[in-house]
N, C-alpha and C positions, 0 to 999 in steps of 0.2 A: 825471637820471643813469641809472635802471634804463633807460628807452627805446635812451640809448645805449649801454645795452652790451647790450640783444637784439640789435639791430640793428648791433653790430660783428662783424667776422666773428674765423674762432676764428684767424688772423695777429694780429689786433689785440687778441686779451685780455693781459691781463698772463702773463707764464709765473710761475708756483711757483720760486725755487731749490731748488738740489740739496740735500739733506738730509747733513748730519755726525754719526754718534754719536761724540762725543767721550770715550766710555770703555764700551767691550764689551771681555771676555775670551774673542775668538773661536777663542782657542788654547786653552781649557782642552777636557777629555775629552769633556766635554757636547756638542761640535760633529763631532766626529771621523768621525761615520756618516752626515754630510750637509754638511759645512761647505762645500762646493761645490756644493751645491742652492741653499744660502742666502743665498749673495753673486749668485746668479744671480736668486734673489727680492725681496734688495735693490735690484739693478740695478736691475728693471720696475718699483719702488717711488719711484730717483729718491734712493737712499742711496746716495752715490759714493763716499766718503769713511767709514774709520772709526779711530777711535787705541785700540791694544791697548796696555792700561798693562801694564807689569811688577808680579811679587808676591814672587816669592824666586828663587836661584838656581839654583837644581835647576830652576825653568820656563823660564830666560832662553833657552836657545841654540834648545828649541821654540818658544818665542813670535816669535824674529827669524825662523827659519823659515817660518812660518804668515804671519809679518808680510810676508815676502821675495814667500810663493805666490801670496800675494792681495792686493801690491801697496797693501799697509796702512801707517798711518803707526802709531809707535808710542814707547811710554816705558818705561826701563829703573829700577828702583826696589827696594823691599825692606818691602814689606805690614806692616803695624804685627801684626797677627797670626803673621808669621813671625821676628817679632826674634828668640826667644828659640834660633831651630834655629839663626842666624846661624853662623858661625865667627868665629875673627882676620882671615879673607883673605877674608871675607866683601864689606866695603867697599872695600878697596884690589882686589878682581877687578872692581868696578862701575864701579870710577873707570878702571880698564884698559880694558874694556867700551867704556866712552864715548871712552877717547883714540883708540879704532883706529875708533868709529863717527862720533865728530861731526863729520865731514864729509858725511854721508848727509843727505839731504834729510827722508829719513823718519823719522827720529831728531828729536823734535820736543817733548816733556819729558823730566824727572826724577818718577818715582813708579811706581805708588801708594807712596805713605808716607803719614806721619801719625802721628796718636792714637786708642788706642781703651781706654777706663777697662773700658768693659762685657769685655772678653777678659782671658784670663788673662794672655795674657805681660806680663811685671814692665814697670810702667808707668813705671819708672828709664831701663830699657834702650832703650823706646820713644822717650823726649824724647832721649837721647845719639846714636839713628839717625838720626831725623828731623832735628836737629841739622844730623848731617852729609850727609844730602840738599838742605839749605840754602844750604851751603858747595855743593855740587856744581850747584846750579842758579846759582849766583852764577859758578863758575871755568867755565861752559861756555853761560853765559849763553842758559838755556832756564827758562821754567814748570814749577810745580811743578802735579805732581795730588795732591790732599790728600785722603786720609782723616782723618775727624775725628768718633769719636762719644764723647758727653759728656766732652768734654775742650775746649771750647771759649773759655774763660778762658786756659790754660795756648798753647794756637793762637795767640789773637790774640797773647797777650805776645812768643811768640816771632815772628810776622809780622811785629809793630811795629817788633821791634828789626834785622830783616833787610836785609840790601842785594842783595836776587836784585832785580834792574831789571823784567826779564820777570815777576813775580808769579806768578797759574798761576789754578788753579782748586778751590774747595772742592767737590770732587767728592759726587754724592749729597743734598743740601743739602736738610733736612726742617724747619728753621725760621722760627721769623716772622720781618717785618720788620724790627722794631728789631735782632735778632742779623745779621740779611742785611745790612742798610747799615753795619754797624761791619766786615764783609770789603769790600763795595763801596767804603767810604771808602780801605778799604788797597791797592784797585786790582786786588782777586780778582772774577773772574767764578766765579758759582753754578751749579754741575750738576744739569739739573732731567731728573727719569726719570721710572720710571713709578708712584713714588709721589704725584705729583700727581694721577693718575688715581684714585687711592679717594676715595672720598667723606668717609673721617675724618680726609685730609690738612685742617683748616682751615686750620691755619696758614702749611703752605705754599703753599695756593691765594691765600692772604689775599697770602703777601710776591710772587708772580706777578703778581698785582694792581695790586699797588701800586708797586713798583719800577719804574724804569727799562729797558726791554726789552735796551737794552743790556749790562746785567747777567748775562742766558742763557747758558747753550751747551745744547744737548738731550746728553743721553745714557742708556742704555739698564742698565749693570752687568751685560749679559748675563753667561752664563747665570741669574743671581742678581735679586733685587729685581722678579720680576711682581706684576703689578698685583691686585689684589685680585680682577677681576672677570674676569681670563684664565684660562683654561679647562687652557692645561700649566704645571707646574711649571719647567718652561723659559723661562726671557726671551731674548727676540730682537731686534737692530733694528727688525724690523718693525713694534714698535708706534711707530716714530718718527710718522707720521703721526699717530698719534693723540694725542699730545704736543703734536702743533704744534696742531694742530684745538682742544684744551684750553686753550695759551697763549694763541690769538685769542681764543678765547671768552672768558677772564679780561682779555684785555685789550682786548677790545673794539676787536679792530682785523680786518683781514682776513689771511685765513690766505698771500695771495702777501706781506703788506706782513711778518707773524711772519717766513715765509721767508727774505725777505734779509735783517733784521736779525739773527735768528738764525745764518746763513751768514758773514754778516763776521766776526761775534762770533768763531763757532772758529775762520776760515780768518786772524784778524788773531793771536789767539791763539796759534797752534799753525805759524804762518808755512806754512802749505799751500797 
């Protein structure tokens, strides 16, 4: 096998697919004095694609903006962190939002939302939003992107009992296997960034491992979530390669064969 592939020319190698981060916030401040250098960096990198989740509404009308510039796909939601700034016309301007948007192609989940115990906002008012993010991917029949940190009991019960068709995605996802396939049984795919890359992820190297590649989507949490051994305080798409490069390695396969299964995974997800 290696003979035949010195000896094929570079028409006949296999090509790499195009790369997805399926959850960077390329619209927050952190981009604003380059964010056109970047997508110009992603480009030459072979990142075509990337989905800009929503976090509150005071971001929403720049993030469709930013989404609009650079030809991004994206999701409109309400961050488990920002429940408590909410308003009354908080959820009923989201559910407005979405009736004048979901015709757009690039309209493509509901979130960030979720659970977060470790944050202060009253974790009453979290389960009553998230809630109704539920209902909203069920009446507009899109994927949800979920935040979810130690509040993962309280997640599953409410996924079990959900009728959103599309699922979505447990965005960020840093635990082991047995917690990973109790979301994979419910028909969520796991967002794997650039905490697989430190060396104290075990657990989450272990569930990469072992699970079914299907499972995936790559994404980044830019500006937020670098890797342990990156050099700025800034996350960027660009570590996508090195994501991929890590999930072959754990799973011991080749990095064009990660690529496509990776690439179905979002572009089946997210209908792109």
């Amino acid at each position: 096998m290696a003979i035949v592939e010195m000896n094929s020319s570079p028409e006949q190698q296999p090509k790499m697919s195009p790369l997805i981060d399926s959850h960077a916030h390329l619209d927050f401040a952190e981009f604003d004095h380059d964010r056109a250098e970047l997508f110009e960096k992603m480009k030459a990198q072979g990142i075509t694609q990337v989905v800009i989740p929503g976090v509150s509404e005071d971001k929403w009308l720049n993030q469709l903006h930013i989404a609009s510039t650079y030809n991004c796909a994206f999701a409109l939601g309400v961050h488990p962190w920002f429940c408590d700034s909410m308003t009354e016309q908080t959820l009923p301007n989201l559910r407005q939002l979405l009736l004048s948007l979901h015709q757009q192609r690039k309209l493509v989940a509901i979130g960030e939302c979720g659970l977060d115990k470790l944050h202060k906002s009253n974790f009453t008012t979290q389960l009553s939003v998230f809630r109704a993010h539920i209902l909203l991917a069920q009446e507009f029949d899109l994927p949800l992107i979920i935040h979810c940190v130690k509040s993962h009991e309280e997640m599953l019960g409410l996924l079990k009992s959900a009728k959103n068709a599309k699922k979505g995605v447990i965005h960020g996802f840093y635990g082991g296997p047995e917690l990973a396939l109790r979301y994979v049984n419910l028909g969520y795919k796991l967002g794997i960034g650039g905490l697989l890359l430190n060396d104290s992820a075990k657990k989450l190297q272990q569930t990469v491992a072992q699970l079914p590649l299907s499972a995936f989507v790559l994404e980044t949490d830019s500006p937020a979530m670098s890797p342990i051994s990156s050099e700025n305080d800034r996350n960027t798409p660009l570590i996508l390669p090195l994501l991929l490069k890590k999930i072959a390695s754990l799973q011991k396969k080749t990095n064009v064969l990660i690529s496509e299964q990776l690439y179905f995974n979002a572009t089946q997800l997210f209908d792109l």
